[in-house]
C-alpha positions as CSV (number, residue, x, y, z in Angstrom):
1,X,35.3,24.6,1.1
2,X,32.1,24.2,3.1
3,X,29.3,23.5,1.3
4,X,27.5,27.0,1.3
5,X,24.1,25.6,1.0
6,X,24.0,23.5,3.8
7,X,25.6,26.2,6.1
8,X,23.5,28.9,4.5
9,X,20.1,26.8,5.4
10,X,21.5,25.7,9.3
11,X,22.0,29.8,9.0
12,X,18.2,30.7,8.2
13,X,17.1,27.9,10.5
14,X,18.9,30.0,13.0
15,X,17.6,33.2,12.6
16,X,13.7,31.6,12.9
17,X,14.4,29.5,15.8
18,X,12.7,32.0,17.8
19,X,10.1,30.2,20.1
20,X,11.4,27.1,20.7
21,X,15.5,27.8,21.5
22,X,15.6,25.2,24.5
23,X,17.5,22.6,23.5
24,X,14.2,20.1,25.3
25,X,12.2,22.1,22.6
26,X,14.1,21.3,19.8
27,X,14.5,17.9,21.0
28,X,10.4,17.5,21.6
29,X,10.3,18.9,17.9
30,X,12.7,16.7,16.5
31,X,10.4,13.5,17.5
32,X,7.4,14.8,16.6
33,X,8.4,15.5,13.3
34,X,9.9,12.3,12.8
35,X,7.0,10.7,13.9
36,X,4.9,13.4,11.2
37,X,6.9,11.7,8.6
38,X,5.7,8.5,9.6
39,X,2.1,9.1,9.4
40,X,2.7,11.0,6.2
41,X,3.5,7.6,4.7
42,X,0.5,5.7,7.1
43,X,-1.4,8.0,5.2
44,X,-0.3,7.7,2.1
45,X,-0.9,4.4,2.3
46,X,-4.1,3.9,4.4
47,X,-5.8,7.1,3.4
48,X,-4.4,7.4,-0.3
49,X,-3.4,4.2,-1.4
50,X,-0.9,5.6,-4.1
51,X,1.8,3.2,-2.5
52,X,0.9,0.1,-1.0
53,X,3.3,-1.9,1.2
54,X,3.6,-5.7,1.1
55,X,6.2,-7.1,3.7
56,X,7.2,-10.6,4.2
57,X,10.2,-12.6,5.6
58,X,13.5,-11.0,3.5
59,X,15.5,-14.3,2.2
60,X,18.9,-13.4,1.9
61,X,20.5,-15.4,-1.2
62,X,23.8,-17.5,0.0
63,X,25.3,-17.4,-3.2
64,X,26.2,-13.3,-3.4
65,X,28.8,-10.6,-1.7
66,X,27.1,-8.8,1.0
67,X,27.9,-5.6,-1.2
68,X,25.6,-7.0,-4.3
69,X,22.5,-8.4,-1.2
70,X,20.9,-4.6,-1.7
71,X,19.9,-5.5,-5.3
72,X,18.1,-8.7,-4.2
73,X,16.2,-7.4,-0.9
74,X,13.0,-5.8,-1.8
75,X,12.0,-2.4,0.2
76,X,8.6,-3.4,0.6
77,X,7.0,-0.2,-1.0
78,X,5.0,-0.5,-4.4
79,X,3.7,2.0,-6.4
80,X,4.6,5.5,-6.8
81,X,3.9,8.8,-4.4
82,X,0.6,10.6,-5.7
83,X,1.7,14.8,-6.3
84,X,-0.1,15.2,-3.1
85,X,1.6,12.7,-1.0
86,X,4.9,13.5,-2.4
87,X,4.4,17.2,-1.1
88,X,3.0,16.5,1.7
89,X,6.1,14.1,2.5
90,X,8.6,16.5,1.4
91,X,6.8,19.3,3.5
92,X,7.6,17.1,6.4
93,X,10.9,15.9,5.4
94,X,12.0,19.5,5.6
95,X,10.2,20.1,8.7
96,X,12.5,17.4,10.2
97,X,15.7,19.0,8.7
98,X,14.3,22.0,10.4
99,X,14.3,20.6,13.4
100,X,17.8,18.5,13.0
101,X,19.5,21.7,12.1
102,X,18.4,23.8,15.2
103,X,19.7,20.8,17.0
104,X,22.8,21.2,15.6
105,X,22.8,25.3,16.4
106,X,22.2,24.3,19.8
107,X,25.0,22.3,19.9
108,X,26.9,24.0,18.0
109,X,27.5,21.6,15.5
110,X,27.9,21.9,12.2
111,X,25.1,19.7,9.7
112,X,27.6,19.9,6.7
113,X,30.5,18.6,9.0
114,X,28.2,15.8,10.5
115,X,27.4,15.1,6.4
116,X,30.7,14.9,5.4
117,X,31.6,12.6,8.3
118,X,28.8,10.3,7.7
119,X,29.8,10.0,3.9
120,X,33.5,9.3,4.6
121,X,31.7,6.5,6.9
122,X,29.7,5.1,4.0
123,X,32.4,5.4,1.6
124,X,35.2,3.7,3.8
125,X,32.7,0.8,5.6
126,X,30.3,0.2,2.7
127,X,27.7,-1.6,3.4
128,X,29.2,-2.3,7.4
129,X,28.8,1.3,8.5
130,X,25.5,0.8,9.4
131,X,24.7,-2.3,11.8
């Protein structure tokens, strides 16, 4: 059974889609909000500070499965998202879904398909699914 809330947002997405239904549009849109995302965390980093970022060199131990190396490579991020960041991030986030989902009308794809897919992916390559 399809997953009703997934189909029932790529639904409302498609009944709002009313400007930008070329598929360059959506495309156009896509990008920039991906790219909104990414100053959403610039910002909460340069303009905020709630999380701070602190990258250096990853050293990959030799003496652990590949399957266990996610426990021992830091992300990079410290601290927590303010209430104000985190909103602002999840406003964007959704923004982006927005976006991905028209896509997929456009295409006419199915997001909770493309989900499933991807998860069956993870599931049966692990950690080698994404290279």
């Amino acid at each position: 059974m399809k997953d009703l809330f997934c189909d029932g947002f790529q639904d409302a997405v498609e009944g709002c889609l009313v400007r930008h239904r070329s598929i360059i549009d959506v495309l156009t849109k896509l990008s920039e909000s991906s790219s909104r995302v990414n100053r959403a965390v610039a910002k909460a980093v340069t303009s905020c500070g709630c999380v701070s970022i602190e990258a250096r060199k990853q050293v990959y131990p030799d003496d652990i499965a590949l399957a266990e190396m996610a426990k021992h490579i830091p992300t990079h991020v410290c601290g927590v998202l303010c209430d104000q960041c985190r909103e602002t991030l999840e406003n964007e986030l959704g923004r982006n879904l927005f976006y991905l989902a028209a896509l997929c009308n456009l295409l006419d794809l199915n997001l909770y398909d493309a989900l499933i897919k991807e998860n069956e992916r993870l599931h049966s390559l692990g950690v080698y699914s994404i290279t």
